[in-house]
N, CA, C and O of each residue as an XYZ file, in Angstrom:
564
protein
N      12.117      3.904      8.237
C      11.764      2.587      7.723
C      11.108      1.734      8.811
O      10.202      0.920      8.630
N      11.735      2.061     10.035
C      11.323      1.192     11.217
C       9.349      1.413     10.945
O       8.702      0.384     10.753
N       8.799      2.438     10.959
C       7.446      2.528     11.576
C       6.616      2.406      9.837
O       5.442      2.775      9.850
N       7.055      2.024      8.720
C       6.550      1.189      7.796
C       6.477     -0.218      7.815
O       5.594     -0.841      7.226
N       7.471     -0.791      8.544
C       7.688     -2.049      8.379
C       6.851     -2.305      9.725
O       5.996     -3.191      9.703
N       7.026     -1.697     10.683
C       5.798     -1.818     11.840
C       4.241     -2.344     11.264
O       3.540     -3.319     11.533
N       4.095     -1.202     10.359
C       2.957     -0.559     10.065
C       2.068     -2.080      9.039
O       0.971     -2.631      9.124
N       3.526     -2.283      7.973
C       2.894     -3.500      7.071
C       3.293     -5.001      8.355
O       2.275     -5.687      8.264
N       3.813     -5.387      8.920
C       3.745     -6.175      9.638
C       2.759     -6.244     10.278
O       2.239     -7.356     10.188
N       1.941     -5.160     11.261
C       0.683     -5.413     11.713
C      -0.225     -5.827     11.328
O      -0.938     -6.644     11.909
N      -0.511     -5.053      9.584
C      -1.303     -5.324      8.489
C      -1.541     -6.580      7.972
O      -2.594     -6.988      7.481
N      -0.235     -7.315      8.149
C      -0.125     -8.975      7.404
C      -0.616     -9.649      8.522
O      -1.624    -10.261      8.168
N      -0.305     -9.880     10.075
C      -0.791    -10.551     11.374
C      -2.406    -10.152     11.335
O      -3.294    -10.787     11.906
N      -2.563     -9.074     10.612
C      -4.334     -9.006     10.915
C      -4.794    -10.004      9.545
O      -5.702    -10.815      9.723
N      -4.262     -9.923      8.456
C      -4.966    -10.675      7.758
C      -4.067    -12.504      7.621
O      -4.128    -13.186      6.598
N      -3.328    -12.925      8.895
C      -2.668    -13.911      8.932
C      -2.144    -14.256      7.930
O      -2.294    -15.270      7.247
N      -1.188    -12.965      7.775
C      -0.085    -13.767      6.879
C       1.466    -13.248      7.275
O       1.682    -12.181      7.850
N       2.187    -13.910      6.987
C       3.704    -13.278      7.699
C       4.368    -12.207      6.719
O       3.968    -11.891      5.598
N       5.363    -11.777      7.342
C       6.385    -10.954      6.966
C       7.580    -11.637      6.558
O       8.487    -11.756      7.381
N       7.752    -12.282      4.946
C       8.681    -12.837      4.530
C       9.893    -11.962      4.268
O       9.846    -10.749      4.067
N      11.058    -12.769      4.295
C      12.044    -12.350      3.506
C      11.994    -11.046      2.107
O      12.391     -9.884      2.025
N      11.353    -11.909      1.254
C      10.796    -11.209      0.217
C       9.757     -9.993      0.431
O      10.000     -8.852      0.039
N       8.866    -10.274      0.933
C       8.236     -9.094      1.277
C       9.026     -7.832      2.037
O       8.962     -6.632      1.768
N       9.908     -8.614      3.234
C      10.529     -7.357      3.373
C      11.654     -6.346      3.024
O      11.985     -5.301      3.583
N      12.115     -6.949      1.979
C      12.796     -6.816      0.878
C      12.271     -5.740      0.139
O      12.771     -4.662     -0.182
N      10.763     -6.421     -0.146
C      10.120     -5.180     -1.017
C       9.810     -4.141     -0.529
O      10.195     -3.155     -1.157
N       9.084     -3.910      0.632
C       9.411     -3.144      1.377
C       9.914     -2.101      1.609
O       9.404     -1.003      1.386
N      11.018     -2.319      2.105
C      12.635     -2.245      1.922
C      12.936     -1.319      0.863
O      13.743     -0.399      0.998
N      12.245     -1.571     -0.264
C      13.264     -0.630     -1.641
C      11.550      0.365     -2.140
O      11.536      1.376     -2.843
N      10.484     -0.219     -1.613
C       9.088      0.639     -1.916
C       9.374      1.982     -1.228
O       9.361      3.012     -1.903
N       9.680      2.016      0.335
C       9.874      3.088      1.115
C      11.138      3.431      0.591
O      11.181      4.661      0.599
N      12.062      3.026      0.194
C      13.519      3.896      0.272
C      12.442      4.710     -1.243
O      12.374      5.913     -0.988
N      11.746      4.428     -2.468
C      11.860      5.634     -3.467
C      11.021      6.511     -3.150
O      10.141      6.638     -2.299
N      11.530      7.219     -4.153
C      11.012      8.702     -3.592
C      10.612      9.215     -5.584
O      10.851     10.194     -6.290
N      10.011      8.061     -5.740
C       9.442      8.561     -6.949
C       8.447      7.682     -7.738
O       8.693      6.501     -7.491
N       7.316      7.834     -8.677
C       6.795      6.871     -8.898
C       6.776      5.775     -9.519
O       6.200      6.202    -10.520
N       6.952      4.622     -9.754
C       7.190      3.497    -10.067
C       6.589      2.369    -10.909
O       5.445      2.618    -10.528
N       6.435      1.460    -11.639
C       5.852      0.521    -12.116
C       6.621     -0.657    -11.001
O       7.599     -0.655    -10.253
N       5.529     -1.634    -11.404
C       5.994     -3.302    -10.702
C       7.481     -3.636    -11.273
O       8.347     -4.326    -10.734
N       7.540     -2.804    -12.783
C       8.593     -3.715    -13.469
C       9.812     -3.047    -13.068
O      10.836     -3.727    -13.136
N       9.934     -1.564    -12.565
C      10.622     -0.591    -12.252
C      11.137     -1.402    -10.819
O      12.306     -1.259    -10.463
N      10.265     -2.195    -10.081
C      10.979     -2.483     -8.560
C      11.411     -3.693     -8.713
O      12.304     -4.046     -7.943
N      10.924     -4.652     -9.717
C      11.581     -5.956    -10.409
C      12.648     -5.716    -10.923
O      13.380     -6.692    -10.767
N      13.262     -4.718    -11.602
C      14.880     -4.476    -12.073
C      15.835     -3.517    -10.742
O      16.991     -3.106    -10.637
N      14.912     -3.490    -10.110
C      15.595     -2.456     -8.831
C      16.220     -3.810     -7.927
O      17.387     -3.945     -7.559
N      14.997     -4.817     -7.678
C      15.475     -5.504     -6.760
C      16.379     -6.645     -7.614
O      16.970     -7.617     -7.145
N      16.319     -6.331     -8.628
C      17.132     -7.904     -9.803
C      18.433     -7.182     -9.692
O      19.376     -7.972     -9.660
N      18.833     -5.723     -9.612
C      19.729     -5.140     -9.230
C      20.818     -5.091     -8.236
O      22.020     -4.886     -8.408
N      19.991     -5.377     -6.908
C      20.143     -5.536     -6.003
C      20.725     -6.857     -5.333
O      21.314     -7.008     -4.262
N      20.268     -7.986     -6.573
C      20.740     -9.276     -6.170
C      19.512    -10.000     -5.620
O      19.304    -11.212     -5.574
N      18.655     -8.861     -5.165
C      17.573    -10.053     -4.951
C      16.762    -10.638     -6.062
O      16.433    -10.100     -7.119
N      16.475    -11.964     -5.581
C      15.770    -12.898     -7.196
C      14.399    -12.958     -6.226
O      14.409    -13.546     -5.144
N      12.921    -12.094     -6.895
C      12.418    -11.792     -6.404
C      11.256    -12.244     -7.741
O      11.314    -11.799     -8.887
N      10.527    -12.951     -7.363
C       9.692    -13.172     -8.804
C       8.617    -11.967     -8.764
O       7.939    -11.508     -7.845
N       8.744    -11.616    -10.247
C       7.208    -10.856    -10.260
C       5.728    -10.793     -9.935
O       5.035     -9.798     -9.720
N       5.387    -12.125     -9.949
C       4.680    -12.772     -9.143
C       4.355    -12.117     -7.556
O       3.297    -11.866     -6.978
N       5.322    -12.021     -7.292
C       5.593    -12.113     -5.820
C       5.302    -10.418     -5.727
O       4.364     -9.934     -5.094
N       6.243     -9.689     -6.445
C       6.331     -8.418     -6.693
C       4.731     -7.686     -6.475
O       4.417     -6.854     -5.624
N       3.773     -8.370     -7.661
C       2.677     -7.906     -8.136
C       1.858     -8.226     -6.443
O       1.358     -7.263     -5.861
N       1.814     -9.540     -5.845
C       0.785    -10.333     -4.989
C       1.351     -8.775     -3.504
O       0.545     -8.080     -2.885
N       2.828     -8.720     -3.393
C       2.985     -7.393     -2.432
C       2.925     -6.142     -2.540
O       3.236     -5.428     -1.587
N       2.583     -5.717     -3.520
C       2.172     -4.746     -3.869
C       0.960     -4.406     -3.709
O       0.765     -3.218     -3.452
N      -0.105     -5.236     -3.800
C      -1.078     -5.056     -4.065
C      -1.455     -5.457     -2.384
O      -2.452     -4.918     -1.902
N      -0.831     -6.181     -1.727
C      -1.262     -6.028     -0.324
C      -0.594     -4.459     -0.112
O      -1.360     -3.836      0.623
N       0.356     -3.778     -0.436
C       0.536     -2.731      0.547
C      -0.493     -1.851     -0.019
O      -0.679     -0.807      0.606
N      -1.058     -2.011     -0.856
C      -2.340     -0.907     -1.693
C      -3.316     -1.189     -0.709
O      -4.059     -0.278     -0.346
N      -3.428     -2.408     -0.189
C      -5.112     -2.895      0.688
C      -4.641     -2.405      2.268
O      -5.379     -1.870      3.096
N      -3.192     -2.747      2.433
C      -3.126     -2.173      3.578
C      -3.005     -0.581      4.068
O      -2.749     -0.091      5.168
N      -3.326      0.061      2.658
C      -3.612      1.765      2.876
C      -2.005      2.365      3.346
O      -1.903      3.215      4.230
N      -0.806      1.801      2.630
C       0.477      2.526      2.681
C       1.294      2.620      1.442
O       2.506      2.834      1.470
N       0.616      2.458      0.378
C       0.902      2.155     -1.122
C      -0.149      2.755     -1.826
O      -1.180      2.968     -1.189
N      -0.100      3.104     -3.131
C      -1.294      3.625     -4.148
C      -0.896      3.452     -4.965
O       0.265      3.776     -5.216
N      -1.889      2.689     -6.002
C      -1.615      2.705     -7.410
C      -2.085      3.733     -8.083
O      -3.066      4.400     -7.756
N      -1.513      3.868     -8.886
C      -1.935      5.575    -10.121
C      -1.979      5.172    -11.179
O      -1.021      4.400    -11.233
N      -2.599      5.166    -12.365
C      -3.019      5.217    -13.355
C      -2.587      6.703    -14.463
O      -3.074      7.724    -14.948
N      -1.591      6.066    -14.403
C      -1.447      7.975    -15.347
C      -1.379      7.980    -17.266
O      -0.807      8.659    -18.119
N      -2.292      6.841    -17.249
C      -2.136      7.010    -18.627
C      -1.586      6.180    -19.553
O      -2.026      6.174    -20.703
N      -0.574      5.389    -19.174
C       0.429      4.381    -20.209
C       0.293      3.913    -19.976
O       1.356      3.293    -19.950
N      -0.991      2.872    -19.235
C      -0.934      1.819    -20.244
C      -0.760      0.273    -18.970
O      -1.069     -0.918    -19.011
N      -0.083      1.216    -17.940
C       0.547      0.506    -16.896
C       0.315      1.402    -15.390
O       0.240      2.628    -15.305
N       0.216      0.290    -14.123
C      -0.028      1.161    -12.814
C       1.380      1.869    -12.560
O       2.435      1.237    -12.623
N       1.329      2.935    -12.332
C       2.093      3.664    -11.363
C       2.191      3.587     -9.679
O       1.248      3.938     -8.970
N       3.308      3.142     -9.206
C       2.741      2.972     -7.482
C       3.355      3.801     -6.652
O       4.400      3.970     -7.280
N       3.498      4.685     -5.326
C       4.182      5.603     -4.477
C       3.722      5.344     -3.472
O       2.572      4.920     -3.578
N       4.247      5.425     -2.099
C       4.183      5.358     -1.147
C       3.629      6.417     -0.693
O       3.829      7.545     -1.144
N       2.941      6.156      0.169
C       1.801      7.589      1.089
C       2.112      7.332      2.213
O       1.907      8.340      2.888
N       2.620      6.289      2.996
C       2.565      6.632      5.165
C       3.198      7.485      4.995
O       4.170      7.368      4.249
N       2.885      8.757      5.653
C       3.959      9.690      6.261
C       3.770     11.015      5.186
O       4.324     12.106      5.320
N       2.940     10.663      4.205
C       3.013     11.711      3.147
C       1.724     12.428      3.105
O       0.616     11.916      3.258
N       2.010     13.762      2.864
C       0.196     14.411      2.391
C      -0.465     14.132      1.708
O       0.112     13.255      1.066
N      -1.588     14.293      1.249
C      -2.274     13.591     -0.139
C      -1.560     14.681     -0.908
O      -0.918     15.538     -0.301
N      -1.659     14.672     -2.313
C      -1.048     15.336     -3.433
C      -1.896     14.997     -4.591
O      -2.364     13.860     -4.523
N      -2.249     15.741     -5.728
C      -2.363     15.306     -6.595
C      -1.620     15.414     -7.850
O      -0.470     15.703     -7.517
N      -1.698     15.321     -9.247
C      -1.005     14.746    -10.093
C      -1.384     15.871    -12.232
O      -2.300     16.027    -13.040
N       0.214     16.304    -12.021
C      -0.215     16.975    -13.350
C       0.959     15.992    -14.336
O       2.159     15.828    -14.118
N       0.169     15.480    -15.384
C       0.954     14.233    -16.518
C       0.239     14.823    -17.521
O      -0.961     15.016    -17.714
N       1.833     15.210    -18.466
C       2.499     15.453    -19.247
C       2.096     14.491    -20.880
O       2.978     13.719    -21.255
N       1.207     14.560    -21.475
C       0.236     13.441    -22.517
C       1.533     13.384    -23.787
O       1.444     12.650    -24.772
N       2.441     14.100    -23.579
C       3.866     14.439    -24.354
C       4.986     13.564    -24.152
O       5.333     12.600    -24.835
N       5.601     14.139    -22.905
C       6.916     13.366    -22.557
C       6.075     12.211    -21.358
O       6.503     11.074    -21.162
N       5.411     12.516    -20.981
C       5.268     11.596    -19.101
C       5.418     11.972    -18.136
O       5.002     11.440    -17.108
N       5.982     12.877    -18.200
C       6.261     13.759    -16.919
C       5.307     13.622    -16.263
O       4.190     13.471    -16.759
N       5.595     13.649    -14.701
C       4.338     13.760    -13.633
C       4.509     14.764    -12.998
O       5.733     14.876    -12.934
N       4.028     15.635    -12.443
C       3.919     16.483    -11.700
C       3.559     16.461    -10.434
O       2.588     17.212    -10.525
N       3.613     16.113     -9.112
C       2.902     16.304     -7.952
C       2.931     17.746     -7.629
O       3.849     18.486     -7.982
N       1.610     18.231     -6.755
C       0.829     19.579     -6.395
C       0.150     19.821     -5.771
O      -0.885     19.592     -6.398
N      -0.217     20.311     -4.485
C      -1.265     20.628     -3.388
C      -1.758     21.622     -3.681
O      -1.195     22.339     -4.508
N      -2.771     21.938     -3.198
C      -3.517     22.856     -3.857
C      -4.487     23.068     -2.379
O      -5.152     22.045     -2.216
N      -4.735     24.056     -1.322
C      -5.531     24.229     -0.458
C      -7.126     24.932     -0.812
O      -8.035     24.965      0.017
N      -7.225     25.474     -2.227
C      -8.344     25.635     -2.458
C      -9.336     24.813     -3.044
O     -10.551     24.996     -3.122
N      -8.203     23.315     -3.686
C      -9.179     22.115     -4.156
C      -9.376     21.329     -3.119
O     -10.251     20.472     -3.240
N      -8.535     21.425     -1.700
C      -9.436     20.512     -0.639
C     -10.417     21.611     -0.090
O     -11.195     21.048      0.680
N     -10.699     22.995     -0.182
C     -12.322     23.383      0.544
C     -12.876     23.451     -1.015
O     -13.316     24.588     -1.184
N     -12.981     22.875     -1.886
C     -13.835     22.446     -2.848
C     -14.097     21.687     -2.723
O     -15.325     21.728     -2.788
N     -13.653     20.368     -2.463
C     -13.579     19.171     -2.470
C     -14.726     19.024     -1.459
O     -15.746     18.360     -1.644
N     -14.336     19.926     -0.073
C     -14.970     19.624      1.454
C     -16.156     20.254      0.852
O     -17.126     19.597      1.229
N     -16.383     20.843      0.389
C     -17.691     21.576      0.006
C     -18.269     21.009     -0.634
O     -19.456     21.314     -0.749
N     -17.950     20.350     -1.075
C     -18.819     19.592     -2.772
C     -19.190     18.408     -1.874
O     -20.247     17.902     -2.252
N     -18.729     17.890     -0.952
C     -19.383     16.317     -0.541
C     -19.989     16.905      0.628
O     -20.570     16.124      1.382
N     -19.966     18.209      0.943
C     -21.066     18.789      2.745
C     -22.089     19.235      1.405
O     -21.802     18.038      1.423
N     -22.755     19.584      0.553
C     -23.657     19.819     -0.266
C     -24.042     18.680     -0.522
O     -25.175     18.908     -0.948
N     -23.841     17.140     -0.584
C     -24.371     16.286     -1.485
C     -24.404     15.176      0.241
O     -24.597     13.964      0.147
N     -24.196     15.826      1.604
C     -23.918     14.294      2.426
C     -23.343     13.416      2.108
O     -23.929     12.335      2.166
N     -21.757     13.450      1.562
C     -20.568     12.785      1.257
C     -19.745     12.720      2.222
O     -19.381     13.773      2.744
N     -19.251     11.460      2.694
C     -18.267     11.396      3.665
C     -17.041     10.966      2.294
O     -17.183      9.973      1.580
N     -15.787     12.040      2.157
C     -14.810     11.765      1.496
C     -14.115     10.758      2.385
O     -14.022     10.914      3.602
N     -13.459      9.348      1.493
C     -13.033      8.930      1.902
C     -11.185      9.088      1.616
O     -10.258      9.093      2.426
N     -11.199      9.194      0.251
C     -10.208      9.420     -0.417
C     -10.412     10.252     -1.900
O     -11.636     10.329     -2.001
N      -9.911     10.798     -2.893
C      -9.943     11.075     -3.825
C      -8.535     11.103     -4.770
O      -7.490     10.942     -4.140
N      -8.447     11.268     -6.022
C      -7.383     10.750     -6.867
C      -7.944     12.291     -7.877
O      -9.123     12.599     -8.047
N      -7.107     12.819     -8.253
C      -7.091     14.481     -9.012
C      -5.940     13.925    -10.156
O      -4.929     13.383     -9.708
N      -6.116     14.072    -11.712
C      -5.653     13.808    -12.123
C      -5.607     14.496    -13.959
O      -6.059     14.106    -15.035
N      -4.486     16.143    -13.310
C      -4.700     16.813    -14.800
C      -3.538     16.298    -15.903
O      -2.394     15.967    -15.591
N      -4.154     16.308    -17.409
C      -3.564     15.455    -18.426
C      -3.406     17.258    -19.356
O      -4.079     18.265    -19.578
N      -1.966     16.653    -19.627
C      -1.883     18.072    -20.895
C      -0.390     18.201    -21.016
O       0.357     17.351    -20.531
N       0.179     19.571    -21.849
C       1.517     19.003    -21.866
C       2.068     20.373    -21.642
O       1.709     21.536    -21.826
N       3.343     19.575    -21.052
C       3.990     20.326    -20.198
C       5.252     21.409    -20.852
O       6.085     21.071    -21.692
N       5.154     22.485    -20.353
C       6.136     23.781    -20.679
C       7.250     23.372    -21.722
O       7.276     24.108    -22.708
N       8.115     22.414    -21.705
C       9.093     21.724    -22.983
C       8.135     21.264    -23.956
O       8.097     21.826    -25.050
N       7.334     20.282    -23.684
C       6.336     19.717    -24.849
C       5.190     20.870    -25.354
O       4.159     20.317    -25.739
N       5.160     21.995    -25.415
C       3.992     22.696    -26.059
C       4.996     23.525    -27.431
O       4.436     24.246    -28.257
């Protein structure tokens, strides 16, 4: 936790803003999951918790840890963002379940020398990419 909270603290002093209470709170319960999430999912986590944390607040830090490149939002379909934490993590991409919801995370070493190949053919500097298969999963067929 120490070298996230490093990490978004530096992030907020570069764009002059502090490291509140609340923010590090959020923080706090973003890095402890270990699974993917909605805003409203960390609003009943932290309403749980005792902290009174407005959504507001929820949505405005979130969306800084997305700009500060240690957060990602995902889009998987319903309707609503999905968010997970990446410092410290590999990229992965994503098999969802158009049935139950299920998500799947999956590496795959032959879709990153596709990937590397497809942008050295076209003079693409990859910066990031988002892989995202829809279909249904082994219970739902």
């Amino acid at each position: 936790m120490k070298k996230e909270l490093e990490t978004v603290t530096k992030y907020l002093k570069s764009h002059d803003l502090k490291l509140t209470r609340q923010r590090k709170k959020i923080v706090e319960v973003v890095f402890s999951a270990h699974d993917h999430f909605t805003a409203d999912d960390l609003h009943d986590r932290l309403r749980n918790m005792g902290a009174g944390i407005s959504k507001a607040t929820i949505y405005r830090t979130l969306s800084l840890l997305c700009e500060a490149g240690v957060v990602e939002a995902r889009d998987f379909g319903r309707g609503q963002l999905f968010y997970e934490h990446t410092l410290g993590h590999e990229h992965h991409d994503h098999l969802i379940c158009t049935g139950c919801g299920k998500v799947v995370e999956f590496r795959n070493p032959e879709l990153v020398k596709i990937r590397k190949r497809l942008a050295k053919a076209r003079g693409f500097t990859v910066e990031s990419h988002s892989l995202r298969i829809f279909g249904k999963c082994k219970a739902c067929r």
